[in-house]
matplotlib code that plots the C-alpha trace (Angstrom):
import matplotlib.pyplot as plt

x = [0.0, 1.1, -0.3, 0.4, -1.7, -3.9, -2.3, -1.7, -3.6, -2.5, -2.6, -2.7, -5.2, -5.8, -9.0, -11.4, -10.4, -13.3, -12.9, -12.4, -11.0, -7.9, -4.6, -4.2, -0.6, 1.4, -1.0, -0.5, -1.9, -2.8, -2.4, -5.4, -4.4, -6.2, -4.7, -5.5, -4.6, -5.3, -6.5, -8.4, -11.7, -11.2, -9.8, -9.1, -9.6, -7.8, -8.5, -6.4, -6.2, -2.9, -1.2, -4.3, -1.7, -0.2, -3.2, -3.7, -6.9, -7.9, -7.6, -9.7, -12.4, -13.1, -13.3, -15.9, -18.3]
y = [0.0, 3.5, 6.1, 10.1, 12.5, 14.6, 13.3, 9.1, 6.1, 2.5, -1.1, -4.2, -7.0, -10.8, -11.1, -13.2, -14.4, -15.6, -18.4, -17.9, -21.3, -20.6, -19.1, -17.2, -15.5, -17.4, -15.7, -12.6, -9.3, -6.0, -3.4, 0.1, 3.4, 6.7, 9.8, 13.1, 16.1, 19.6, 21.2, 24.5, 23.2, 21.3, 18.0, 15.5, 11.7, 9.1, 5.5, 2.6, -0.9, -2.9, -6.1, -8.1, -9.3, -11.3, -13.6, -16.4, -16.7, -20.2, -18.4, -15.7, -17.9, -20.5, -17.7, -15.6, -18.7]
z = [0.0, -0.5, 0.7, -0.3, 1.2, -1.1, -4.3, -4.2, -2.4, -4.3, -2.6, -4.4, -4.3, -5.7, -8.4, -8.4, -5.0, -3.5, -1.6, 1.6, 2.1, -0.1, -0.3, -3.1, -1.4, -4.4, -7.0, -9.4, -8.1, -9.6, -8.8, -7.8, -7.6, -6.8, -8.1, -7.2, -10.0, -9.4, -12.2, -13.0, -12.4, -9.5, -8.4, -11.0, -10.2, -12.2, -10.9, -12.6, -12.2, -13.8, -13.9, -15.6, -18.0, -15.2, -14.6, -16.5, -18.4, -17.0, -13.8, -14.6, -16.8, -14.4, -11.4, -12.9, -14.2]

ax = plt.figure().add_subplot(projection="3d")
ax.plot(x, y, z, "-o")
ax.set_aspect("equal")
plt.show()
């Protein structure tokens, strides 16, 4: 997790983890992060999730059926 006050907030997290009953510690994570910008009009948000790539589809597939 990182955390900078009034501009960054990320943490990473395991998809499609579900199950409570399982470890999913040895599995790919992506990565969230919050992003404040200041801008004329206000505050800017930019949320983005990566690392996606790094899951395998089978993973993924049998997860979300």
């Amino acid at each position: 997790m990182t955390l900078e006050p009034e501009r960054l907030f990320s943490f990473t997290w395991h998809p499609y983890a579900i199950d409570p009953a399982v470890d999913y510690s040895t599995e790919a994570q992506t990565l969230v992060e919050f992003r404040l910008e200041k801008i004329a009009e206000g505050t800017r948000l930019r949320i983005t999730e990566s690392g996606f790539d790094k899951i395998p589809l089978t993973v993924e597939r049998s997860r979300c059926a």
